[in-house]
C-alpha positions in Angstrom: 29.5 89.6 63.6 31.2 87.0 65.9 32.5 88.7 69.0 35.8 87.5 70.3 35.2 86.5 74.2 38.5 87.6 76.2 39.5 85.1 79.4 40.6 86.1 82.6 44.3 85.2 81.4 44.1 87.2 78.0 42.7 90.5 80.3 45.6 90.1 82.8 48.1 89.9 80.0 47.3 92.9 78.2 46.9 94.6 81.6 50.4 93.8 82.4 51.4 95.4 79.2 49.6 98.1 79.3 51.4 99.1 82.9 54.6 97.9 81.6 54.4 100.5 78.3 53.0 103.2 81.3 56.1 102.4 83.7 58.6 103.7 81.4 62.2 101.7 81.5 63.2 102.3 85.1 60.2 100.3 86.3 60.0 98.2 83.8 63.9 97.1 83.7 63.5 96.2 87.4 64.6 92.2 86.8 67.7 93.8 85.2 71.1 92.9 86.8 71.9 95.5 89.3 75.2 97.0 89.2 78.4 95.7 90.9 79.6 97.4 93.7 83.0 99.4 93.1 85.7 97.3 93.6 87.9 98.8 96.9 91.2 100.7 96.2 92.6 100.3 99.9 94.3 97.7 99.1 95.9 98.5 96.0 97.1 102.4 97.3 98.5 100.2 100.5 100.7 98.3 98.4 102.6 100.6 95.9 106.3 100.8 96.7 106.9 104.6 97.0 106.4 107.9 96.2 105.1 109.1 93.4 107.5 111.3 90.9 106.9 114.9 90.5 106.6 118.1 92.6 104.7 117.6 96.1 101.2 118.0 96.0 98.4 117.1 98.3 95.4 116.5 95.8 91.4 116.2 97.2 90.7 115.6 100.9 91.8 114.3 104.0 89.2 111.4 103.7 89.6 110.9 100.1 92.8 111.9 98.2 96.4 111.2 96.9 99.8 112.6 96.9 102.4 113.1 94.5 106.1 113.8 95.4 105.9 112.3 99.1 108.3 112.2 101.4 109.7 109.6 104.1 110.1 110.9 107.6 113.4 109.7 109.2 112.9 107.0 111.3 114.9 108.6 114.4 115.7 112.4 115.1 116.1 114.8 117.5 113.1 114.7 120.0 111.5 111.7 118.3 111.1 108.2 116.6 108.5 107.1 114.8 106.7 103.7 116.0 105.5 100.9 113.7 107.4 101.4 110.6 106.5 97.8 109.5 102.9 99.9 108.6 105.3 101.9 105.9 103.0 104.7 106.6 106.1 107.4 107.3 105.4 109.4 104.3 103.9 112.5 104.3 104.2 116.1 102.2 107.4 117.9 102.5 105.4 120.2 105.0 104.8 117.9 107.2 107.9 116.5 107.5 109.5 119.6 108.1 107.0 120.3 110.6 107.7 116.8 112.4 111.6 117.2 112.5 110.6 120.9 114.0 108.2 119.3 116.7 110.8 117.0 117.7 113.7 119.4 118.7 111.2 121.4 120.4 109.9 118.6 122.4 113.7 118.2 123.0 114.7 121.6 123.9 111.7 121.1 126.9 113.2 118.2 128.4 109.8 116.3 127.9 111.9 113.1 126.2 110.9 111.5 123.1 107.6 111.9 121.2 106.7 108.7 119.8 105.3 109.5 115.7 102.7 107.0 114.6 100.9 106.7 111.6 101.1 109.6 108.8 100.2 108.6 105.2 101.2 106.3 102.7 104.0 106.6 100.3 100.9 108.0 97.8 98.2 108.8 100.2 95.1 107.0 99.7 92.7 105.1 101.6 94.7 102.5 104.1 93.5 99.0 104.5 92.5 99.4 108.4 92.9 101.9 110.4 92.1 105.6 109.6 89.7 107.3 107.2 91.5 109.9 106.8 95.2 110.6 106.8 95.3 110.4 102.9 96.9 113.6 101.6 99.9 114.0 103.3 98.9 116.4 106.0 97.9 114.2 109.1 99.8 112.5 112.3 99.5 110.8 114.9 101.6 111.3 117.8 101.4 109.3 121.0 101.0 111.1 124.2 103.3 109.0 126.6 107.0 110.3 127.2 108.3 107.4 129.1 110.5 105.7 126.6 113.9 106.6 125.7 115.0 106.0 122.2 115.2 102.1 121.7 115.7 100.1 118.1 113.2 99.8 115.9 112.0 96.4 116.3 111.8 97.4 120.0 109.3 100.0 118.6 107.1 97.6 117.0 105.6 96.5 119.9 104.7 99.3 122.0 101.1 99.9 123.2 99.4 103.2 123.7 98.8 104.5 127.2 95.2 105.4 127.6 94.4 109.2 129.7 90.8 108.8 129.9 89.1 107.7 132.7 85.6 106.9 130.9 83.8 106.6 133.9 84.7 109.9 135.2 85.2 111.3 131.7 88.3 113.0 133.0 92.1 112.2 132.2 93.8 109.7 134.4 96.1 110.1 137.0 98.8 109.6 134.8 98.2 112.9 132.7 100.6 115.2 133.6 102.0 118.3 132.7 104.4 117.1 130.0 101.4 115.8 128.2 100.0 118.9 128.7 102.9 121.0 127.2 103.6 118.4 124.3 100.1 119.4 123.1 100.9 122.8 123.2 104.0 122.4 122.0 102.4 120.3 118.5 99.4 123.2 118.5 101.4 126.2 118.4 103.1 126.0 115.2 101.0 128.2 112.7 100.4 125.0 110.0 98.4 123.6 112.3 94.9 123.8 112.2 93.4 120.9 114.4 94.3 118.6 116.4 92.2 116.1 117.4 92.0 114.9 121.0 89.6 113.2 123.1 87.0 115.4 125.0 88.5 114.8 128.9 91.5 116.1 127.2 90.6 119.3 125.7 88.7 119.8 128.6 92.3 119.3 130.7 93.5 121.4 129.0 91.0 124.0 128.7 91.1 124.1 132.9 95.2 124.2 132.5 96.4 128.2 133.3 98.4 129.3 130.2 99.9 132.5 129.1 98.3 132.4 125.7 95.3 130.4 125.6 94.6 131.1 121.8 95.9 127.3 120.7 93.2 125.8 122.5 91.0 126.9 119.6 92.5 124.0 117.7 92.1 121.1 120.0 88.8 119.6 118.9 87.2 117.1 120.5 86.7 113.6 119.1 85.9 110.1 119.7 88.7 108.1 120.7 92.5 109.9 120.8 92.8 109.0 124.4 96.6 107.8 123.7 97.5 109.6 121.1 96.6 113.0 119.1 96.0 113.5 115.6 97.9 116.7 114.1 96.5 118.4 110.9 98.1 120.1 109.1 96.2 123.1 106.2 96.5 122.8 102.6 100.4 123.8 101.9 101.3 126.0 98.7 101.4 124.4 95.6 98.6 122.3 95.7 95.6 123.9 94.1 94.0 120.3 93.9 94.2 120.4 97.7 90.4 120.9 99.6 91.0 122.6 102.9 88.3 121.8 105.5 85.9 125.0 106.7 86.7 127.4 109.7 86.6 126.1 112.8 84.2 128.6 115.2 85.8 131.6 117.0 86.7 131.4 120.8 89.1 128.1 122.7 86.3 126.0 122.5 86.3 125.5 126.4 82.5 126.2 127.3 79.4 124.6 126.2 81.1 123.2 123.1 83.4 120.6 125.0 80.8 120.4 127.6 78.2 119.2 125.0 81.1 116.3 124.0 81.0 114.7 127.8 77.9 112.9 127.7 78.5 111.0 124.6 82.3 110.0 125.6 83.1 105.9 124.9 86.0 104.5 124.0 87.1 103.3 120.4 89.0 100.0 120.0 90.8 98.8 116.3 89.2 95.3 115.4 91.5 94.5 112.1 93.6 92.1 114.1 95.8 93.0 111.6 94.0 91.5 108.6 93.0 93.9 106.1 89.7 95.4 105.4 89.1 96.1 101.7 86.6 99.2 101.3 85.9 102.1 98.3 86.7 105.7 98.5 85.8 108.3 95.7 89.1 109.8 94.8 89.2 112.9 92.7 90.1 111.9 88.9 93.4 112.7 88.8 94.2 109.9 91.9 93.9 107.3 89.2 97.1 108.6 87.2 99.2 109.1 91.0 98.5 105.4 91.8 99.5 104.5 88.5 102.3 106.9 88.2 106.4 106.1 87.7 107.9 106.7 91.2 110.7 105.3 93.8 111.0 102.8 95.8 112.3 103.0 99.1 114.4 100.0 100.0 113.4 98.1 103.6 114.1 100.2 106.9 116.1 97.8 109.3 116.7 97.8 112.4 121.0 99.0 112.2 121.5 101.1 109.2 118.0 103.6 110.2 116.7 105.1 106.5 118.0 104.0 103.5 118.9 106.1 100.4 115.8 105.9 98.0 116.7 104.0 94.8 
């Protein structure tokens, strides 16, 4: 019988096959088409009109969720005005407005002038274009530190810029930190929604070396990159939002020893770079985000500059 010689290209060929069949599909589909990307949603929760309809719910986490039956804060009232509304990111849950509007008359019952509101949420949460990673459920706000402006028009307010109470040298507050700094971040830590506020190390450790009465807010001040002009309140999950994912415990004690201490070696400063222009990115939402975004709402007619809030419509 005639035997068949195999060539070096035959033997390479079936050898390629044979590893193929041995692979299984994963290997083997390699020269597929990998998968797209997700396309980002930060742009499309930054641009719905208003509020979703329905009872006020905060639904998934601070960093990636939605919420239904929003409110806007008032752009002036007692003790405060909120800064930047051209953002439109006044809204917040009915909690935290309540909670604002508090804030403020108690910053105005201790003479310490007007607190200056920045960002919240957006009118249904979500991720924002720029800016902050978290601040999507309703339950987060920023509040500046500096006291030194009295209520002035809003397109006064558009232009305001933070005053930084860092010293990053030193990693200690500035000379201009003073005690009504001091007390407006007892003031915002006291109130028993709270349950961290998020402030730059040299400031926590300010005001762990303040002398106070009652020391037991301090527990909430934790230290974090950046907030050196401003602090970031958080509010806790508020009733009626089962959908709503609290974060863990924060450890026992003020937080003033070796836990702040271990922060001031590692202190730099953080700067925005959007410029303003946005910066499309993907967050996984939980599920039911996707019917919010898409839901029937209101729509809250332009904030001017003479007439304050308008009625929603």
């Amino acid at each position: 019988m005639r035997r068949l010689a195999v060539g070096p290209t035959v033997g390479i060929l079936a050898a390629a096959l044979i590893a193929a069949a041995l692979a299984g599909p994963a290997e083997a589909g390699s020269h597929k088409k990998k998968p797209s990307p997700p396309a980002p949603n930060s742009i499309a929760w930054s641009q719905v009109s208003g509020p979703a309809l329905g009872p006020a719910q905060s639904i998934g986490g601070y960093a990636a969720g939605c919420i239904t039956g929003a409110q806007a804060l008032p752009g002036e009232g007692t003790g405060y005005q909120v800064i930047r509304m051209s953002r439109q990111r006044y809204y917040g849950h009915p909690e935290l407005i309540d909670y604002l509007k508090g804030f403020g008359r108690k910053v105005a019952a201790a003479g310490l002038g007007t607190a200056l509101i920045g960002d919240m949420g957006q009118a249904r949460g979500g991720p924002m274009s720029f800016g902050h990673a978290s601040h999507q459920i309703g339950l987060d706000a920023d509040v500046w530190l500096r006291l030194d402006h009295p209520p002035m028009g809003r397109n006064a307010r558009e232009s305001l810029t933070e005053i930084k109470y860092v010293d990053y040298g030193r990693v200690r507050v500035t000379e201009d930190w003073s005690e009504r700094q001091a007390q407006l971040v007892r003031i915002a830590a006291s109130d028993p929604r709270v349950t961290r506020i998020f402030v730059n190390p040299a400031i926590k450790l300010a005001m762990c070396r303040h002398s106070w009465p009652d020391r037991a807010f301090l527990r909430k001040l934790r230290p974090w990159h950046g907030h050196d002009g401003h602090m970031h309140i958080r509010l806790g999950c508020p009733a009626g939002s089962p959908q709503c994912e609290d974060q863990r415990d924060i450890p026992d004690g003020d937080g003033c020893g070796d836990e702040v201490e271990s922060w001031l070696g590692s202190v730099y400063p953080v700067v925005e770079r959007h410029n303003g222009k946005p910066q499309p990115r993907y967050v996984s939402m939980p599920p039911s985000c996707s019917a919010v975004l898409r839901a029937a709402g209101t729509r809250v007619a332009a904030m001017d500059d003479s007439h304050g809030e308008k009625a929603l419509r």
